[in-house]
PyMOL Python script that loads the backbone (N, CA, C, O; Angstrom):
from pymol import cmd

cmd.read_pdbstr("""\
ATOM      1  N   UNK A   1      14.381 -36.516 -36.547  1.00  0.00           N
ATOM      2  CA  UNK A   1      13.026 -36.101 -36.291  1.00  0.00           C
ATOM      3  C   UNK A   1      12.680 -36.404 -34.827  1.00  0.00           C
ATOM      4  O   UNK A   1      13.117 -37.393 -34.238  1.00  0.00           O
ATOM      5  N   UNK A   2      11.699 -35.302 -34.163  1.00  0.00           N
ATOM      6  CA  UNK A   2      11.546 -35.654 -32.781  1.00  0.00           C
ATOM      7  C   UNK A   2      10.368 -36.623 -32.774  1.00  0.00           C
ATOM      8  O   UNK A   2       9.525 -36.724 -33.665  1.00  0.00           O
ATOM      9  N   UNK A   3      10.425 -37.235 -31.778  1.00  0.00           N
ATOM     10  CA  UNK A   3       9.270 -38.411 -31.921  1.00  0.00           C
ATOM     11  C   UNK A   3       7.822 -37.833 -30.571  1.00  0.00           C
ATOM     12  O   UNK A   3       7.774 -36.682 -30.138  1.00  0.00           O
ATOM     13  N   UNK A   4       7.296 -38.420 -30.354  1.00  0.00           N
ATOM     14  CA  UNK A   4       5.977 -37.469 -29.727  1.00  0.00           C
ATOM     15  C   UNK A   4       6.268 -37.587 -28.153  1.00  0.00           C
ATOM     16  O   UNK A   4       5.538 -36.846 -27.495  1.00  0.00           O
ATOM     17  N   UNK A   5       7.288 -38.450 -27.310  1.00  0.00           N
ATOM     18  CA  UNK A   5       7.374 -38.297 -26.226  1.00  0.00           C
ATOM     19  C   UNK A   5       8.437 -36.937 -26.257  1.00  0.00           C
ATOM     20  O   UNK A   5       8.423 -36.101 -25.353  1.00  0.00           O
ATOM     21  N   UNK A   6       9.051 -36.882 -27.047  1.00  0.00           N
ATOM     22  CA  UNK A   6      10.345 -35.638 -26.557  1.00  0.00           C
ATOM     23  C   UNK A   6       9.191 -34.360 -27.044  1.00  0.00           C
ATOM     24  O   UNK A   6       9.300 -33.454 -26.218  1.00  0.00           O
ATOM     25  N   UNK A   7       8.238 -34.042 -28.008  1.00  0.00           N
ATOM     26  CA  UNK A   7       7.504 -33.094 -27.941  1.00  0.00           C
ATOM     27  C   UNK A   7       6.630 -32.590 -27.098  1.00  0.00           C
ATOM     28  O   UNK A   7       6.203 -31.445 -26.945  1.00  0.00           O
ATOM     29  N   UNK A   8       6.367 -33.830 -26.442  1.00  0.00           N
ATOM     30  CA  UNK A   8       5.241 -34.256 -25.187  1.00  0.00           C
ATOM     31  C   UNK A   8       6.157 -33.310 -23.911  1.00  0.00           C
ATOM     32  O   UNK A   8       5.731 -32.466 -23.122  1.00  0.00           O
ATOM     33  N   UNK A   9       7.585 -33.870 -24.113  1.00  0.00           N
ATOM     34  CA  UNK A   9       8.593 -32.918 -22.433  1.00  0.00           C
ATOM     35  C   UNK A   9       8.509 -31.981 -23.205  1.00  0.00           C
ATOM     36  O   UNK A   9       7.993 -31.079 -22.545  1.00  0.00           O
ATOM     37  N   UNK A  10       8.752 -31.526 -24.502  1.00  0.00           N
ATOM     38  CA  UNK A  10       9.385 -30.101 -25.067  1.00  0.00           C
ATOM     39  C   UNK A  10       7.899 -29.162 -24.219  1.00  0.00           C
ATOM     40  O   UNK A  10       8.004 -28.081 -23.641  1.00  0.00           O
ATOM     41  N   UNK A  11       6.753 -29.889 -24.371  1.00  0.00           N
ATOM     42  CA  UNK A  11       5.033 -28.665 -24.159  1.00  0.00           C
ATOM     43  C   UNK A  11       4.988 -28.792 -23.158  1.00  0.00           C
ATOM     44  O   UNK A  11       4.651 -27.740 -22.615  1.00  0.00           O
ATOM     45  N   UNK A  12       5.203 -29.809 -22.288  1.00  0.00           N
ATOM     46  CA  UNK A  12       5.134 -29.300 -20.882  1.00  0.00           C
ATOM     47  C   UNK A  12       5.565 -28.732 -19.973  1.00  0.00           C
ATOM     48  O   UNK A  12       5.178 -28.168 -18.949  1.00  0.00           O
ATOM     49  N   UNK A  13       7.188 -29.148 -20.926  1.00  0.00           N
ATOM     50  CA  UNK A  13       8.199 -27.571 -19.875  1.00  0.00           C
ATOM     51  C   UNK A  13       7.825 -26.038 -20.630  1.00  0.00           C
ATOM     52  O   UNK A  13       7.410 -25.226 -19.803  1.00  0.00           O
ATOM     53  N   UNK A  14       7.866 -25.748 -21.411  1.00  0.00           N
ATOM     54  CA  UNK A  14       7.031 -24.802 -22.005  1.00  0.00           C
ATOM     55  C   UNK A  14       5.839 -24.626 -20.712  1.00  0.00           C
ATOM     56  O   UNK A  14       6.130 -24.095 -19.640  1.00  0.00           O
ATOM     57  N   UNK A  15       4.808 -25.035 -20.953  1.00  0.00           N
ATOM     58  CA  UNK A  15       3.637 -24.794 -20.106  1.00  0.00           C
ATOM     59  C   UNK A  15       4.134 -24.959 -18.567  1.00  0.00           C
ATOM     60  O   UNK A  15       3.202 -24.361 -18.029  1.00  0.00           O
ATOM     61  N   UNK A  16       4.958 -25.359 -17.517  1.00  0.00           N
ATOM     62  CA  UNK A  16       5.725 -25.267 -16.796  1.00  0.00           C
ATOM     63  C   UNK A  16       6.429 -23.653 -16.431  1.00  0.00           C
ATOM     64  O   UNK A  16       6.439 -22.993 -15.392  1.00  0.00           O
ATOM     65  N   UNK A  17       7.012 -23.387 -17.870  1.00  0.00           N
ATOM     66  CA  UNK A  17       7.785 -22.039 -17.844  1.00  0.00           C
ATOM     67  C   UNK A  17       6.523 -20.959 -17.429  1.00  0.00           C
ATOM     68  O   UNK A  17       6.421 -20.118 -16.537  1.00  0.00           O
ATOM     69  N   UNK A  18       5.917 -21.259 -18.162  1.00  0.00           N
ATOM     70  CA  UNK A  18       4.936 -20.111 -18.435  1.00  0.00           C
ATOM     71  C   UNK A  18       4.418 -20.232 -16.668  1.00  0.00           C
ATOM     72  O   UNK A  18       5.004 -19.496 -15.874  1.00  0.00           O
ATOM     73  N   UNK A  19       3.297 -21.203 -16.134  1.00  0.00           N
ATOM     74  CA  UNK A  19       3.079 -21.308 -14.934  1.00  0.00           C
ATOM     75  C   UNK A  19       3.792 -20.728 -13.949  1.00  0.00           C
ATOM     76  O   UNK A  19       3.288 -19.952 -13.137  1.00  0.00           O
ATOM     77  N   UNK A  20       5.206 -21.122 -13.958  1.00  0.00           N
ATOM     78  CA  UNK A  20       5.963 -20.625 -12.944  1.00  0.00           C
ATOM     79  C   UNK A  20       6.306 -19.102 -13.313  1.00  0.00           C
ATOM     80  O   UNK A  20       6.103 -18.432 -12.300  1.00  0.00           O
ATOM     81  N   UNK A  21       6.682 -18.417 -14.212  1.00  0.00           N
ATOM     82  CA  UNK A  21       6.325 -17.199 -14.498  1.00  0.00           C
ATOM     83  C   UNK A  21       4.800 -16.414 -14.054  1.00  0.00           C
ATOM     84  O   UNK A  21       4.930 -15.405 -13.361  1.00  0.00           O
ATOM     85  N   UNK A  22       4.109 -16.618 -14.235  1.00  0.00           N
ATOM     86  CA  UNK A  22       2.936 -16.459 -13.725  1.00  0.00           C
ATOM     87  C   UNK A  22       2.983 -16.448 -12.341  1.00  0.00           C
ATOM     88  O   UNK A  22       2.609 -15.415 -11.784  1.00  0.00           O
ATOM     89  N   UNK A  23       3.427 -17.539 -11.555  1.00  0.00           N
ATOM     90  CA  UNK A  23       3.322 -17.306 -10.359  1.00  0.00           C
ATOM     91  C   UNK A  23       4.298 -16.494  -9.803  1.00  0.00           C
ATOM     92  O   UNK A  23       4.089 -15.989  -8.700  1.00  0.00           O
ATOM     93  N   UNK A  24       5.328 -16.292 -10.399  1.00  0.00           N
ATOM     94  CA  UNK A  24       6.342 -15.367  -9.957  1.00  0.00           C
ATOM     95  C   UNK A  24       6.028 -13.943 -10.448  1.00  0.00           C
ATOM     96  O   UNK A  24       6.998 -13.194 -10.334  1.00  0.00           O
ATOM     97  N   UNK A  25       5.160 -13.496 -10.855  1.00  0.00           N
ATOM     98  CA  UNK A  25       4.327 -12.007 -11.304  1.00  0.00           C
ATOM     99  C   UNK A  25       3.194 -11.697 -10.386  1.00  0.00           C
ATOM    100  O   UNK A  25       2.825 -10.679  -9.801  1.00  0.00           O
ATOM    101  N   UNK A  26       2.803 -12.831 -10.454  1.00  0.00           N
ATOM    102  CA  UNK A  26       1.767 -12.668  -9.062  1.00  0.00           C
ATOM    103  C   UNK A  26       1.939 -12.143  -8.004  1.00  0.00           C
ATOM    104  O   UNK A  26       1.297 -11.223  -7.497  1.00  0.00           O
ATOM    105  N   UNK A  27       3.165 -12.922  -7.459  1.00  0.00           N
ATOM    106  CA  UNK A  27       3.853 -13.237  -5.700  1.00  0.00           C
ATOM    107  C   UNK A  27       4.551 -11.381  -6.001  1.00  0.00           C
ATOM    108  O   UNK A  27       4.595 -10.539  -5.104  1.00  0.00           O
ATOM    109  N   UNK A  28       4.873 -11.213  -7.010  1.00  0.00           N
ATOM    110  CA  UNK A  28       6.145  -9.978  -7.032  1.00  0.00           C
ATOM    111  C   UNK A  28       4.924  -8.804  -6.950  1.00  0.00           C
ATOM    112  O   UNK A  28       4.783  -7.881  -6.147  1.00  0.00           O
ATOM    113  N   UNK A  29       4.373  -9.082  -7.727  1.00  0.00           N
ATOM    114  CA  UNK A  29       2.829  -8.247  -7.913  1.00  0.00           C
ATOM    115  C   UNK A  29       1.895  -7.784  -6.169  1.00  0.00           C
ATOM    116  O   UNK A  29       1.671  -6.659  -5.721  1.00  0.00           O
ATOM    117  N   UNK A  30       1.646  -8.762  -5.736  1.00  0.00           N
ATOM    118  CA  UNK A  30       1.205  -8.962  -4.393  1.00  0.00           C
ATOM    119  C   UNK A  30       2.284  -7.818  -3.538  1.00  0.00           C
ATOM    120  O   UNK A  30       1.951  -6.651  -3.335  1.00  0.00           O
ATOM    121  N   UNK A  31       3.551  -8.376  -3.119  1.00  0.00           N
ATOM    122  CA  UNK A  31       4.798  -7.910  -2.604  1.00  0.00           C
ATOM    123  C   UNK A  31       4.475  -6.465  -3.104  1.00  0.00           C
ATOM    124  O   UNK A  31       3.840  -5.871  -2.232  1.00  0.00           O
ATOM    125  N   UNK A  32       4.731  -5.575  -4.390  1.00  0.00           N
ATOM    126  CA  UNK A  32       4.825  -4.356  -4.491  1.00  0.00           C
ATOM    127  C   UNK A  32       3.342  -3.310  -4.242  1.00  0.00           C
ATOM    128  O   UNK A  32       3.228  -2.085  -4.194  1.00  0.00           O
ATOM    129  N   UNK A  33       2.448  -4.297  -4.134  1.00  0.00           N
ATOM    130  CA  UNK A  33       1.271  -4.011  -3.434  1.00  0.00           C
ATOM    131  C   UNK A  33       1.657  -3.573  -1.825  1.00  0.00           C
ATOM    132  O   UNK A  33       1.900  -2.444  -1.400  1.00  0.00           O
ATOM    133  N   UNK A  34       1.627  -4.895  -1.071  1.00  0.00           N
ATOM    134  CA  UNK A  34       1.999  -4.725  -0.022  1.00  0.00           C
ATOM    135  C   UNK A  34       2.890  -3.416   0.456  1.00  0.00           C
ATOM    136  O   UNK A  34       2.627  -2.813   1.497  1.00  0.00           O
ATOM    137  N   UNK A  35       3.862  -3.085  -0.334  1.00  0.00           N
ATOM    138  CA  UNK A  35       4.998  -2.256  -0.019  1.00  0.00           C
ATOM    139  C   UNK A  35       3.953  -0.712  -0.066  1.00  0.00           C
ATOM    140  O   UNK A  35       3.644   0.053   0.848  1.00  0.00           O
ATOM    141  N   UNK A  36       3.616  -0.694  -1.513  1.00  0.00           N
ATOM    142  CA  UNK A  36       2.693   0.783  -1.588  1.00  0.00           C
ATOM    143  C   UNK A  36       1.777   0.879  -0.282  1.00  0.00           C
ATOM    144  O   UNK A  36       2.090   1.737   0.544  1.00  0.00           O
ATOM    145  N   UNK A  37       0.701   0.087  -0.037  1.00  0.00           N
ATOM    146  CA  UNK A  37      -0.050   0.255   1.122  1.00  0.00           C
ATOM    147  C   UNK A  37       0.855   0.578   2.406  1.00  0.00           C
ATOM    148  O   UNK A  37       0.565   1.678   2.878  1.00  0.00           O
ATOM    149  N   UNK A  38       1.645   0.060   2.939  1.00  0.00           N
ATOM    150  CA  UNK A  38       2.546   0.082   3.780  1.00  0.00           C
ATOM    151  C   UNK A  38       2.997   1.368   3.858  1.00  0.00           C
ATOM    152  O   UNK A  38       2.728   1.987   4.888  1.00  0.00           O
ATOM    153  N   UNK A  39       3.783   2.045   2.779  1.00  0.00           N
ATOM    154  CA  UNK A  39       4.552   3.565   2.644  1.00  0.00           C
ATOM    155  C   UNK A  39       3.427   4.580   2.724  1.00  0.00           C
ATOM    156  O   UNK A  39       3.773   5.669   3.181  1.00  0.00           O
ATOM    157  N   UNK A  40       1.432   4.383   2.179  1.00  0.00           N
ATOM    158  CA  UNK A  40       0.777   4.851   2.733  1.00  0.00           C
ATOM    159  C   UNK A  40       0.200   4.909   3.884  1.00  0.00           C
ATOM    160  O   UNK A  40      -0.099   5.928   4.506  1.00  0.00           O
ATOM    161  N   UNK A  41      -0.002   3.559   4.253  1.00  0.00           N
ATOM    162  CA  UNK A  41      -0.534   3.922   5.844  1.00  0.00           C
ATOM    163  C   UNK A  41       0.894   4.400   6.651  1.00  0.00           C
ATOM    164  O   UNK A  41       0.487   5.019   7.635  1.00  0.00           O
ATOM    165  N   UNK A  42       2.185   4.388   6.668  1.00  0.00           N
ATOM    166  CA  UNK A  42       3.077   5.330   6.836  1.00  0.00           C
ATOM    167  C   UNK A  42       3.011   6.601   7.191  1.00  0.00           C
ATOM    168  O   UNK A  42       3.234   7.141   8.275  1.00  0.00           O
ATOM    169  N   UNK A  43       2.649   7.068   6.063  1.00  0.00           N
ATOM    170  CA  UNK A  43       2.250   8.451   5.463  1.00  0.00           C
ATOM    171  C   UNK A  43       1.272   9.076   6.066  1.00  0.00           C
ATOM    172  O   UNK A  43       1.499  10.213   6.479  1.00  0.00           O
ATOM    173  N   UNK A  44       0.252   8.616   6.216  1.00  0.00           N
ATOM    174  CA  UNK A  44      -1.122   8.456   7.133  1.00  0.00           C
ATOM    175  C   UNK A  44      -0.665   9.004   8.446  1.00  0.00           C
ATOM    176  O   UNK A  44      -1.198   9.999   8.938  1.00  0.00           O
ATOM    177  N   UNK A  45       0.235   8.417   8.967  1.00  0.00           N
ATOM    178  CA  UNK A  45       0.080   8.512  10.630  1.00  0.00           C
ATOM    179  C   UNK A  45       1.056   9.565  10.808  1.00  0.00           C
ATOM    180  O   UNK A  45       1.128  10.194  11.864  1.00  0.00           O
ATOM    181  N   UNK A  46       1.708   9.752   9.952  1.00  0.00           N
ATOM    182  CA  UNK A  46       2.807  11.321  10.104  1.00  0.00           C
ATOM    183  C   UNK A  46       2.071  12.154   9.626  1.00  0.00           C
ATOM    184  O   UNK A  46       2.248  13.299  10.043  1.00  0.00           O
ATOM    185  N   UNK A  47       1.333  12.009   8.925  1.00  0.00           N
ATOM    186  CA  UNK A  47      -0.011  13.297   8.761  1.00  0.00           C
ATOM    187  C   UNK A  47      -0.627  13.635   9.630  1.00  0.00           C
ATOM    188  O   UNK A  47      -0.888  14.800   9.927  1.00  0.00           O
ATOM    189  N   UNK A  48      -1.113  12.203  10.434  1.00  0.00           N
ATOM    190  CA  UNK A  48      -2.300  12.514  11.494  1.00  0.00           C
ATOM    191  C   UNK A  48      -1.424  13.329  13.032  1.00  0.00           C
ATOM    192  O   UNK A  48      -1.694  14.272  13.775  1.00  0.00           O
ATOM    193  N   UNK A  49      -0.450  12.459  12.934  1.00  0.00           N
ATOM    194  CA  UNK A  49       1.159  13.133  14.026  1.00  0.00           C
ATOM    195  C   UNK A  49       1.131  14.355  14.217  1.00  0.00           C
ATOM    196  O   UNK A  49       0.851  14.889  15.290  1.00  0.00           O
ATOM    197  N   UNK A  50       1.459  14.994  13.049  1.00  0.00           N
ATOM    198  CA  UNK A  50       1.699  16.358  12.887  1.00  0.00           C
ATOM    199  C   UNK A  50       0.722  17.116  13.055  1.00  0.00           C
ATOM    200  O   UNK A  50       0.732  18.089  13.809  1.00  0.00           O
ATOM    201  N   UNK A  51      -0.182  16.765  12.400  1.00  0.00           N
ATOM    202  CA  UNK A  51      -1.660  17.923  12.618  1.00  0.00           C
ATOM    203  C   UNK A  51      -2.071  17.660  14.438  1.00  0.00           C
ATOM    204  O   UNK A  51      -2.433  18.494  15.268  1.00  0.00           O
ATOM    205  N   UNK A  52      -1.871  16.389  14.565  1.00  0.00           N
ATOM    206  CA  UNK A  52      -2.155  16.528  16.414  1.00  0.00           C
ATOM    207  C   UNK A  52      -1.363  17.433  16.919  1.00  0.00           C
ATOM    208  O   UNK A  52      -1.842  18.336  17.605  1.00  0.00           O
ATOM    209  N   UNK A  53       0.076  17.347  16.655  1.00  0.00           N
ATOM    210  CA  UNK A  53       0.861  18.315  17.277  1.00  0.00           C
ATOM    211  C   UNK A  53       0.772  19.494  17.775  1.00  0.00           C
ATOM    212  O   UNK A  53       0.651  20.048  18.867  1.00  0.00           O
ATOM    213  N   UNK A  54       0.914  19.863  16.070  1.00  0.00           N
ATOM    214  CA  UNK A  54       0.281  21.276  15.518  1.00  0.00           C
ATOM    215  C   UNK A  54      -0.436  21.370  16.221  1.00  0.00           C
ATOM    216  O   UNK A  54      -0.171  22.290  16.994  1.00  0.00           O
ATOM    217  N   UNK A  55      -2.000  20.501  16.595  1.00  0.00           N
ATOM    218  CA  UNK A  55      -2.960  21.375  16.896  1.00  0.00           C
ATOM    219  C   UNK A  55      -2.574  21.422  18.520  1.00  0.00           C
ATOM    220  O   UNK A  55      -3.659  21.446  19.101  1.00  0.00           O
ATOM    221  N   UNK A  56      -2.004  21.434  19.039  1.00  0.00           N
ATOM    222  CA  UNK A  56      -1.778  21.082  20.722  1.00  0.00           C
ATOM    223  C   UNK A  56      -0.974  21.966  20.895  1.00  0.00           C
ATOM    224  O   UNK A  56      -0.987  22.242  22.094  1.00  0.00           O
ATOM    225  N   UNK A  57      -0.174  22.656  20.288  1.00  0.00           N
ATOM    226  CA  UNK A  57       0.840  23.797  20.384  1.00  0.00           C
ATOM    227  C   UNK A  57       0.371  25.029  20.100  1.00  0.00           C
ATOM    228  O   UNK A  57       0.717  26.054  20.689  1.00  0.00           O
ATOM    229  N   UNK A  58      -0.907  24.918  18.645  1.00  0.00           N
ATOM    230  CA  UNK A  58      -1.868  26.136  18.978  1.00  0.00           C
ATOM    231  C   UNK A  58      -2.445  26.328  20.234  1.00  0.00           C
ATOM    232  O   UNK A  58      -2.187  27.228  21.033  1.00  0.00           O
ATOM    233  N   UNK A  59      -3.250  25.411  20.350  1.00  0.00           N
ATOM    234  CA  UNK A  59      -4.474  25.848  21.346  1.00  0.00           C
ATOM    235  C   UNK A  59      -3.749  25.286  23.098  1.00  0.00           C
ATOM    236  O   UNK A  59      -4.495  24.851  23.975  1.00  0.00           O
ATOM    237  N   UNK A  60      -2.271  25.421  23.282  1.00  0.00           N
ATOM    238  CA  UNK A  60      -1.937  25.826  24.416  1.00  0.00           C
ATOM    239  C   UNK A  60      -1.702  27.074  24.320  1.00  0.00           C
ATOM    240  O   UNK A  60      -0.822  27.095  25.180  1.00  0.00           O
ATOM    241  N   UNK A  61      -1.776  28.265  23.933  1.00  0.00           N
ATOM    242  CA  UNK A  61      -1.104  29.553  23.534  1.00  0.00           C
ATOM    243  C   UNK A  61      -2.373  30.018  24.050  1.00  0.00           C
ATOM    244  O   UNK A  61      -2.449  31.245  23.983  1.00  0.00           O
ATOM    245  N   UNK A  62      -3.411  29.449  24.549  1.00  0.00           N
ATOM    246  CA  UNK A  62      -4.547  30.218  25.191  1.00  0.00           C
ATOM    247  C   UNK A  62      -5.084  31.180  24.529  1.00  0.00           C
ATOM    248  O   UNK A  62      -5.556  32.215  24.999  1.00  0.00           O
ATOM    249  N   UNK A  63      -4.989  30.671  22.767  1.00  0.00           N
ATOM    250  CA  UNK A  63      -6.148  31.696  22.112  1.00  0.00           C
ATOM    251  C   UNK A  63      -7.040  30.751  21.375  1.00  0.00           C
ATOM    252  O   UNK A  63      -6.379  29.774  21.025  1.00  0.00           O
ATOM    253  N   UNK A  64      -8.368  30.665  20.983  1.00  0.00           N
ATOM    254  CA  UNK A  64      -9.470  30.056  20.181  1.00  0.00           C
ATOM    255  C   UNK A  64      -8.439  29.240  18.758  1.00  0.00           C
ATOM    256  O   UNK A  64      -7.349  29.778  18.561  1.00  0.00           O
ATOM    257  N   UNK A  65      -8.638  28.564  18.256  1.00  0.00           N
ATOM    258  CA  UNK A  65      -8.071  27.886  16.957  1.00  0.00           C
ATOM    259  C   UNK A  65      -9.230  27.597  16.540  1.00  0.00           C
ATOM    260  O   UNK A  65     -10.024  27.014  17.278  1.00  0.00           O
ATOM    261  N   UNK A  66      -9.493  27.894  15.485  1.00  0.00           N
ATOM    262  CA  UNK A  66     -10.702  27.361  14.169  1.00  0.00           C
ATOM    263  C   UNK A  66     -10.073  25.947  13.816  1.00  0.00           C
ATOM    264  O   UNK A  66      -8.876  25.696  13.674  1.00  0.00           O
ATOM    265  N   UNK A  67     -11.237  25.011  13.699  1.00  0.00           N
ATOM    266  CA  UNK A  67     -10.936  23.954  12.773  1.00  0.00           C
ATOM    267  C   UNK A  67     -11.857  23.514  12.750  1.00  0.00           C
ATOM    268  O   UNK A  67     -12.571  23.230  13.711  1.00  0.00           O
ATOM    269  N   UNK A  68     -12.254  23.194  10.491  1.00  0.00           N
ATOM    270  CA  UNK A  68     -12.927  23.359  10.325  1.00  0.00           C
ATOM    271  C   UNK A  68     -12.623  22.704   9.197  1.00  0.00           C
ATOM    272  O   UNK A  68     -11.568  22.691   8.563  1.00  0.00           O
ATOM    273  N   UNK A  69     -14.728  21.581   8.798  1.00  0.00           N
ATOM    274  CA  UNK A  69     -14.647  20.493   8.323  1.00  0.00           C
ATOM    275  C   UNK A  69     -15.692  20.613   7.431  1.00  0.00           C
ATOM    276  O   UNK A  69     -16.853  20.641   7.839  1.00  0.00           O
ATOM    277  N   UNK A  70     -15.410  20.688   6.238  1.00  0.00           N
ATOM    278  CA  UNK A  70     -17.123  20.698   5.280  1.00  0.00           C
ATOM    279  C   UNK A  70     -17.296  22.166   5.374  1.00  0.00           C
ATOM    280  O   UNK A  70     -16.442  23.011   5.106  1.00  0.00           O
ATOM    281  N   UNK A  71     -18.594  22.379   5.818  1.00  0.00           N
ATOM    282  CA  UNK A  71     -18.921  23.918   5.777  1.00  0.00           C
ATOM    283  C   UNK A  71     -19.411  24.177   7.591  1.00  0.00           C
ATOM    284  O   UNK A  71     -20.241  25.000   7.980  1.00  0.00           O
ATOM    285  N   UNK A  72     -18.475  23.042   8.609  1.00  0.00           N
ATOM    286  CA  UNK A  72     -18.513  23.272   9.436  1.00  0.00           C
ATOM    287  C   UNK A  72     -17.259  23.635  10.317  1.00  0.00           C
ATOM    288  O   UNK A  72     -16.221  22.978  10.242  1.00  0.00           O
ATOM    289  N   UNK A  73     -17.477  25.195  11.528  1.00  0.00           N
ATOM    290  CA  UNK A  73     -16.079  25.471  12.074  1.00  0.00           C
ATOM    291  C   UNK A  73     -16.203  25.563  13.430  1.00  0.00           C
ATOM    292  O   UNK A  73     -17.022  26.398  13.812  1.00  0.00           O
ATOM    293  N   UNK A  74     -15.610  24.932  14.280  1.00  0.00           N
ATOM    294  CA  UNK A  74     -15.767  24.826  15.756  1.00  0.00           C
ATOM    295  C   UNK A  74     -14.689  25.937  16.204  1.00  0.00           C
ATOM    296  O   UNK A  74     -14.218  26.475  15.203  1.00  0.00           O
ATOM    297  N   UNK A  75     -14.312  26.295  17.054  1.00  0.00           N
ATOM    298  CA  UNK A  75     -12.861  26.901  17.845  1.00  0.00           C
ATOM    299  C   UNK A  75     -12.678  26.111  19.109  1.00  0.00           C
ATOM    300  O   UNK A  75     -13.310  26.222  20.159  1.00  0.00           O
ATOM    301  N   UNK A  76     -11.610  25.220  18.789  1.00  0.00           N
ATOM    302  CA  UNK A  76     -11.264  25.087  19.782  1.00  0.00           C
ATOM    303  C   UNK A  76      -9.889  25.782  21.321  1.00  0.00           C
ATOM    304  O   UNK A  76      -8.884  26.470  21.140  1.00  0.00           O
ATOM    305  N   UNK A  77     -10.307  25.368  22.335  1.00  0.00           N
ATOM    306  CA  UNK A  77      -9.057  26.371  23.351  1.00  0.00           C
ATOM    307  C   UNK A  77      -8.971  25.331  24.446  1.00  0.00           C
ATOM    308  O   UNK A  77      -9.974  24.713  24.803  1.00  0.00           O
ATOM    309  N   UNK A  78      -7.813  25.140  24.966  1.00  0.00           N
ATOM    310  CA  UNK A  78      -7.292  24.091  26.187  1.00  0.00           C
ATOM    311  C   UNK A  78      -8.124  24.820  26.937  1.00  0.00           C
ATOM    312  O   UNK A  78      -8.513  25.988  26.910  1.00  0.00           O
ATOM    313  N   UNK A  79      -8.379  23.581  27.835  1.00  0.00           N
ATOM    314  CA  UNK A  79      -9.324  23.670  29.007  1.00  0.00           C
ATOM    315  C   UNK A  79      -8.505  24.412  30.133  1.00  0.00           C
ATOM    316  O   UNK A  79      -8.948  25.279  30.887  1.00  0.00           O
ATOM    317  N   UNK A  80      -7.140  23.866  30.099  1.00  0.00           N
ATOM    318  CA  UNK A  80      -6.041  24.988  31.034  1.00  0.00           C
ATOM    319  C   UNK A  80      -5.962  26.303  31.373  1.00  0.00           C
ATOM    320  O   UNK A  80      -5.500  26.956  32.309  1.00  0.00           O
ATOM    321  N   UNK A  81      -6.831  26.615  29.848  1.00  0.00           N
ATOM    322  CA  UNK A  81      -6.361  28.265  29.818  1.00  0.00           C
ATOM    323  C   UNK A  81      -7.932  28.802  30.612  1.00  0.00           C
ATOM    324  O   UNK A  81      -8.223  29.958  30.921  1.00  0.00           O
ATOM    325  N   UNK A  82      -8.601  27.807  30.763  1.00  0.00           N
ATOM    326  CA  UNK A  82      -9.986  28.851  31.432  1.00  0.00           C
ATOM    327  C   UNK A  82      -9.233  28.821  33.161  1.00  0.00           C
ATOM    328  O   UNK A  82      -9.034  29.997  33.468  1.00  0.00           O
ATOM    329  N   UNK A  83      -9.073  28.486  33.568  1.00  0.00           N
ATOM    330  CA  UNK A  83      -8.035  28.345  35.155  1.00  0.00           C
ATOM    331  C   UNK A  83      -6.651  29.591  34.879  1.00  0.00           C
ATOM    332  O   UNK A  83      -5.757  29.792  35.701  1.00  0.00           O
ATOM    333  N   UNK A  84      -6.745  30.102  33.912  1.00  0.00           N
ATOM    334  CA  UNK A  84      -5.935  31.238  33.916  1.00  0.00           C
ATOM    335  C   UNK A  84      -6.000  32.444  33.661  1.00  0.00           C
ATOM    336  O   UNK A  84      -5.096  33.270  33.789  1.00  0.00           O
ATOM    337  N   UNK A  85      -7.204  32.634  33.241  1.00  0.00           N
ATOM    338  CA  UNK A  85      -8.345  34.094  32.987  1.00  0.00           C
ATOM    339  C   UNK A  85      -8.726  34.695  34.482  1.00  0.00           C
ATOM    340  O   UNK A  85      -9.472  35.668  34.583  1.00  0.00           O
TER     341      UNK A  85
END
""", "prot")
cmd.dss("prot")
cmd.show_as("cartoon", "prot")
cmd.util.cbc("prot")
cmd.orient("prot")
């Protein structure tokens, strides 16, 4: 028969296990957080990249480009191309 100090180690490593599990779900939890935000703001700036690009390769071609936000549309045109009219 176990006597109450060996039940006493048996519950606290038990409650031990569990704790350190816990904190190791957390920390892993946190970490795959971190990673998602990361691969989005990523994502983010090769979006924003490209559409700058894009838009800089239109509107050197010295014609008007629409762009347009809500139910609002500007045209924009490089300032270059008025020095070439």
């Amino acid at each position: 028969m176990l006597n109450k100090k060996t039940i006493a180690i048996i519950v606290m490593a038990v409650i031990l296990l569990i704790a350190v599990g816990y904190i190791v779900d957390l920390k892993l939890g946190n970490a795959k957080e971190i990673r998602e935000t990361e691969i989005f703001n990523n994502g983010a700036i090769e979006g924003y990249t490209f559409a700058i690009q894009n838009m800089m390769q239109e509107v050197s071609k010295c014609e008007p480009v629409p762009l347009t936000y809500a139910n609002q549309t500007i045209n924009l045109i490089a300032l270059e191309c008025y020095g070439e009219q």
